[in-house]
C-alpha positions as CSV (number, residue, x, y, z in Angstrom):
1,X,0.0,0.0,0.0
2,X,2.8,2.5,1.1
3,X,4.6,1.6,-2.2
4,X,1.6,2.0,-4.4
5,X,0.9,5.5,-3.1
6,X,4.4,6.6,-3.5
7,X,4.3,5.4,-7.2
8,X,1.0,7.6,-7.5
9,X,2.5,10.5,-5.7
10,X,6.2,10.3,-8.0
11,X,3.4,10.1,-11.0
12,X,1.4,13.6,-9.8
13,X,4.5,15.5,-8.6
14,X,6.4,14.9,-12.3
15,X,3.8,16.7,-13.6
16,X,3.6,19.2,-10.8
17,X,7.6,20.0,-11.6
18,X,6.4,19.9,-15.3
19,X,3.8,22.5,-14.5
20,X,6.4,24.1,-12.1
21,X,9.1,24.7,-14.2
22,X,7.4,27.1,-17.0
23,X,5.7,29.2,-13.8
24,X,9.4,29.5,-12.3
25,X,11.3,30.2,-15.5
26,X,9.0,33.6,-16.5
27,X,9.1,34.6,-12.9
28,X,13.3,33.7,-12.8
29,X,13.4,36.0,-16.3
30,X,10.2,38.3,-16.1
31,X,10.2,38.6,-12.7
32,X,6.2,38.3,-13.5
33,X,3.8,35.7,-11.2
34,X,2.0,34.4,-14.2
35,X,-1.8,33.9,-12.4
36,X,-2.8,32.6,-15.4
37,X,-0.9,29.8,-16.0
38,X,-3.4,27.5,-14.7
39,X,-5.8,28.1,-17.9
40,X,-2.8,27.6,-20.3
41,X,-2.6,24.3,-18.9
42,X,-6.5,23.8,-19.2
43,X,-6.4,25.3,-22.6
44,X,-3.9,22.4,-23.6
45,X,-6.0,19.6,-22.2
46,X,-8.6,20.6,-24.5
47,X,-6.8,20.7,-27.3
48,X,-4.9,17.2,-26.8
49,X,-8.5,16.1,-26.7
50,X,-9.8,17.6,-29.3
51,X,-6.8,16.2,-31.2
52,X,-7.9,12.6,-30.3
53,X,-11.5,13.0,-30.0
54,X,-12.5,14.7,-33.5
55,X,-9.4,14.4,-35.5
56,X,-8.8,10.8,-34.2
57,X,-4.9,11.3,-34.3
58,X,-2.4,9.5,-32.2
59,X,-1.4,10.9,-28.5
60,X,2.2,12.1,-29.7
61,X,-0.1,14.2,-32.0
62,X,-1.7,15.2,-29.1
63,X,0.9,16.4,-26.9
64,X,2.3,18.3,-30.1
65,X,-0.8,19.9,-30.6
66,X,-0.9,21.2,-27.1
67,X,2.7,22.1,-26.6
68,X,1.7,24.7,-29.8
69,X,-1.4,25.6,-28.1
70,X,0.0,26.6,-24.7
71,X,2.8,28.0,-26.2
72,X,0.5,30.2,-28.4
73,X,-1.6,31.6,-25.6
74,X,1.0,31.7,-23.9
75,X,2.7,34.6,-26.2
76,X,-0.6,36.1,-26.6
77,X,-0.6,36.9,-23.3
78,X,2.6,38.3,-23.1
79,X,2.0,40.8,-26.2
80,X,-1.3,41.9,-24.9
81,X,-1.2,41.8,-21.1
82,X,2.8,42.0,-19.8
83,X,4.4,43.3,-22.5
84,X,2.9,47.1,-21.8
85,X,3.5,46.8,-18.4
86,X,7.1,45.8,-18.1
87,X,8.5,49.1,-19.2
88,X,6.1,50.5,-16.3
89,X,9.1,51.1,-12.8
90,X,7.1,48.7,-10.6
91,X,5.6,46.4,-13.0
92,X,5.5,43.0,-10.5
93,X,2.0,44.4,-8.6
94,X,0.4,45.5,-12.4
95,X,1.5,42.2,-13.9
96,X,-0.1,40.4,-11.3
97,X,-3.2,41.7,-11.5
98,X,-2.8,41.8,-15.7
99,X,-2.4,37.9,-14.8
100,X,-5.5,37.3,-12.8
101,X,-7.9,39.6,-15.2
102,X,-6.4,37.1,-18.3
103,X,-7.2,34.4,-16.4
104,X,-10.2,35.3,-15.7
105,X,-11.3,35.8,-19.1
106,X,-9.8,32.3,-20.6
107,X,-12.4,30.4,-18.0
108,X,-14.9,32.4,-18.9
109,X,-14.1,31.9,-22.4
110,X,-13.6,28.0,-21.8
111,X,-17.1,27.6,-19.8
112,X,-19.1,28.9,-22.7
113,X,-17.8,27.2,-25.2
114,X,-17.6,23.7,-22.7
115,X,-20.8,24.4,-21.9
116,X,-19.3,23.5,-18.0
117,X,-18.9,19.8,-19.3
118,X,-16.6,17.2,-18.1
119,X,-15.0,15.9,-21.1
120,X,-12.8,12.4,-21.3
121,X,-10.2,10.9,-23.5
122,X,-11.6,7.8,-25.3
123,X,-11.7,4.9,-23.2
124,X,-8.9,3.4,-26.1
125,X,-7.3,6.5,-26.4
126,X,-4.2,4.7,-24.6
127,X,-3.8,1.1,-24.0
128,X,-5.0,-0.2,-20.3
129,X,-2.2,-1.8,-20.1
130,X,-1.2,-3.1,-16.2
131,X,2.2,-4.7,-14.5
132,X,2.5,-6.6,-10.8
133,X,6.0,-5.3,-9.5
134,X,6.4,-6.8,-6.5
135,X,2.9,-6.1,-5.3
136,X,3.0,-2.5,-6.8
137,X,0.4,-2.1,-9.9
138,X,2.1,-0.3,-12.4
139,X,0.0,1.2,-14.8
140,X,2.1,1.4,-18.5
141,X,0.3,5.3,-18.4
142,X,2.1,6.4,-14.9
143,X,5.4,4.9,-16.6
144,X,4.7,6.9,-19.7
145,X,4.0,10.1,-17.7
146,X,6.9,10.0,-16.1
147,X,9.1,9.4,-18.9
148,X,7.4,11.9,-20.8
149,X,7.8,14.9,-17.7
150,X,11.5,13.8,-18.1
151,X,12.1,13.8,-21.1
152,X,10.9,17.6,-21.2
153,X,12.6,18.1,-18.3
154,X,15.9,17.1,-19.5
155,X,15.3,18.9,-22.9
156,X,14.5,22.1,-20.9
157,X,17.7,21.9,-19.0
158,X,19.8,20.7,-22.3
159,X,18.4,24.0,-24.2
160,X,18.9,26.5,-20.8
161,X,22.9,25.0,-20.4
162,X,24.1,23.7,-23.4
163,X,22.5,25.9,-26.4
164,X,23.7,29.5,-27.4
165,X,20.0,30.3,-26.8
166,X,19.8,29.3,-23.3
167,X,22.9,31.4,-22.7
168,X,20.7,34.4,-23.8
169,X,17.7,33.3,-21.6
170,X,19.8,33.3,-18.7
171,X,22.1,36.6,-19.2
172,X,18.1,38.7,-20.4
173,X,17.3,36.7,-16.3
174,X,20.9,38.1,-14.8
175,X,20.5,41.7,-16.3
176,X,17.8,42.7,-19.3
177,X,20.1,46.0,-19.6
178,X,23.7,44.2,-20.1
179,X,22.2,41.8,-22.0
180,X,21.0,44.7,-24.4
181,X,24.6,45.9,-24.5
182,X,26.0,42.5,-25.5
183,X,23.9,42.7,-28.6
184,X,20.9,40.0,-26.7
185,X,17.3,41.3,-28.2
186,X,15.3,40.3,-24.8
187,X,12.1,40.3,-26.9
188,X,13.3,37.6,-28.6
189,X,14.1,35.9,-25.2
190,X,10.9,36.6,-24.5
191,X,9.0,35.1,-27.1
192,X,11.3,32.1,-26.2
193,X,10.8,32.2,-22.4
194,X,6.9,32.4,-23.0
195,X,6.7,29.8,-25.5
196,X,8.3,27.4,-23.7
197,X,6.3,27.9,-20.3
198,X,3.1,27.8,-22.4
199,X,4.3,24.6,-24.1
200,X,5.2,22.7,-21.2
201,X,1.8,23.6,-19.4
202,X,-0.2,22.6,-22.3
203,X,2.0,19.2,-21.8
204,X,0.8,19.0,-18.5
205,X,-2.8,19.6,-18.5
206,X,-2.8,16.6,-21.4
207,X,-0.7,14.2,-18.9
208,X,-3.0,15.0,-16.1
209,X,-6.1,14.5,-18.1
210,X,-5.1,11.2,-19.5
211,X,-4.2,10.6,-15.7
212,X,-7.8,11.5,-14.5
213,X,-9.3,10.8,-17.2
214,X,-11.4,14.3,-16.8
215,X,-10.9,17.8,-18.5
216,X,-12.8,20.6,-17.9
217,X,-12.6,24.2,-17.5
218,X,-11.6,24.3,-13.9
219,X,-9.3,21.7,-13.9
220,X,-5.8,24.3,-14.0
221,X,-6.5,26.2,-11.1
222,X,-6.2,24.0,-8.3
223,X,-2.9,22.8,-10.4
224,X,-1.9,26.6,-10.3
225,X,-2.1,26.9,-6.4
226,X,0.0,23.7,-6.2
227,X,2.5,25.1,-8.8
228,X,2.9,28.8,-6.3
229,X,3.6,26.4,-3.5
230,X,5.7,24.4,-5.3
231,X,7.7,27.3,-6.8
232,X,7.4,28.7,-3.0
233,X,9.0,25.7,-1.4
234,X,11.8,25.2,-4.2
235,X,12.8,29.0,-4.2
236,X,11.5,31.6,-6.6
237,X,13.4,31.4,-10.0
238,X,14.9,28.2,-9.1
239,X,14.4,25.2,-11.4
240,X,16.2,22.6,-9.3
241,X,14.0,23.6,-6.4
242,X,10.8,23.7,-8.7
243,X,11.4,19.8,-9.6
244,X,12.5,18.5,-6.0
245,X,9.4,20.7,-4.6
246,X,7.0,19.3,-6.6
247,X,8.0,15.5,-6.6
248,X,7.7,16.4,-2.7
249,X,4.4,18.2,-3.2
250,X,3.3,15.2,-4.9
251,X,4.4,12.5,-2.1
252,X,2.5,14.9,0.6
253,X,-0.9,14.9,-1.3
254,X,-0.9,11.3,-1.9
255,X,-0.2,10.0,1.2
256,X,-2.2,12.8,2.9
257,X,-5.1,11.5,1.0
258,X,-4.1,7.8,1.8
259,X,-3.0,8.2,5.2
260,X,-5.3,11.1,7.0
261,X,-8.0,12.4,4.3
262,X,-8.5,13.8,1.5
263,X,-10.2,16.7,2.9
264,X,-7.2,18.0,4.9
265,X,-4.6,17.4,1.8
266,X,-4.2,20.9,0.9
267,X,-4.5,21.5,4.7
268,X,-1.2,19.8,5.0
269,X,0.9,20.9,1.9
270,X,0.3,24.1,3.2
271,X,1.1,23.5,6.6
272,X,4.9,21.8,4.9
273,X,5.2,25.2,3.6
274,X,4.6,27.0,6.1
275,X,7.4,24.7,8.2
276,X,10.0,25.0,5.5
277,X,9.6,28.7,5.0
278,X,10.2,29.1,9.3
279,X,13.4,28.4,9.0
280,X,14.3,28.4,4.9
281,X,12.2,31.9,4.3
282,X,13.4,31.8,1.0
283,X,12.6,28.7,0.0
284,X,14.8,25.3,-0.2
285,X,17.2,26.3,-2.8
286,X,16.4,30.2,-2.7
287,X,18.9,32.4,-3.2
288,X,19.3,35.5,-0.2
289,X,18.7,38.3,-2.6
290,X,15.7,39.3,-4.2
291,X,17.4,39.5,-7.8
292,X,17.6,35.7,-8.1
293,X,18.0,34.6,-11.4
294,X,18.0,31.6,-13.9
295,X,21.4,32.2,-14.5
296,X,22.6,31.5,-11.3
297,X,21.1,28.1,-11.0
């Protein structure tokens, strides 16, 4: 039983860190708390089903189709919402608020056209498909799920530290103005930094509703208050932290669930962040100073 739930919490908390990872790399670049992240994931379930549902196309199709989605709105939201407001002196608190109002309109957008409906992937949409590992059911899904928030997460971390354009997302994170000087065009960056986090949401939200099963308009914003405490926890900026925190955040829920009840879960992840930020106040691999950057992870 203890194994079986720790499978189910390392399967949740990949995709946490998945979800995790584009909320901390805007906020490690941007410096902007992206509220409306959670509907770029949701946005990116829908469209992975849509993919399979109407078009009938494989799940690697899918996930394609959502990492271009997410990405998308993603931009969209930078153009139309942050973009104005960065050049603004103190931009975090109008950002934030630009955040929530987006937000805001993407699940009002998604409840009319869902019509509030919870939607599922075809019952063959993946293959049921079931191993006995030592008394641990191991659903061929969770493996994929895992292998796929890896794989991302490895290709994330090749692109930020070993490509000529990761060097350019982190020195626009160290200093938008020297980067300038060094010939850098941060709207490029950007476009790149925004893309990305989109992508790897809409990734997410297609993982999780092949995981559940479910996808509706509502399903990114308890995944959003999870992501804030995983990116909390971790450190702000940090993507080491962001992938340890929510693999932890993971384990917590599950076994909460198992253990105690579901109903004081979120009671408890909270309560973990509350302990860690006693005596880690800036989170478990946060740095001191309130410019922490990309770079310096």
């Amino acid at each position: 039983m203890l194994f079986q739930q720790i499978l189910n919490g390392l399967v949740v908390g990949s995709v946490y860190g998945l979800f995790a990872l584009g909320f901390t790399l805007i906020f490690g670049v941007n410096r902007i708390m992206n509220m409306a992240q959670g509907s770029v994931f949701m946005i990116g379930a829908f469209t992975g089903l849509y993919v399979v549902t109407a078009l009938e196309a494989p799940l690697f199709v899918a996930l394609a189709a959502a990492m271009l989605a997410g990405g998308m709105v993603s931009v969209l939201l930078d153009w139309l919402a942050f973009r104005p407001l960065r050049k603004q002196a103190n931009f975090e608190f109008s950002t934030l608020v630009a955040s929530l109002g987006a937000d805001l309109v993407l699940l009002a957008a998604a409840q009319k056209i869902s019509k509030t409906e919870v939607m599922r992937f075809p019952f063959d949409a993946f293959p049921i498909v079931i191993f006995n590992v030592a008394g641990v059911r191991v659903q061929l899904l969770q493996l994929v799920i895992m292998a796929v928030a890896a794989l991302f997460v490895v290709g994330l971390l090749t692109y930020l530290y070993r490509t000529k354009y990761g060097l350019h997302i982190r020195a626009v994170a160290y200093s938008e103005q020297t980067s300038r000087l060094l010939g850098i065009n941060p709207g490029l960056i950007n476009f790149q930094v925004f893309f990305i986090s989109g992508a790897l949401a809409g990734v997410a939200g297609v993982l999780i509703g092949l995981a559940f099963n479910s996808v509706h308009f509502m399903m990114g914003e308890p995944f959003l208050l999870r992501a804030f405490v995983v990116i909390i926890l971790g450190g702000l900026g940090s993507i080491p932290g962001a992938l340890i925190a929510g693999l932890a955040i993971g384990l917590i829920q599950t076994l909460s669930v198992a253990y105690v009840s579901a109903g004081v879960a979120d009671a408890i992840v909270f309560s973990t962040l509350f302990v860690v930020l006693i005596f880690r106040p800036t989170g478990l691999f946060g740095k001191a100073t309130a410019t922490m950057r990309v770079a310096r992870q």
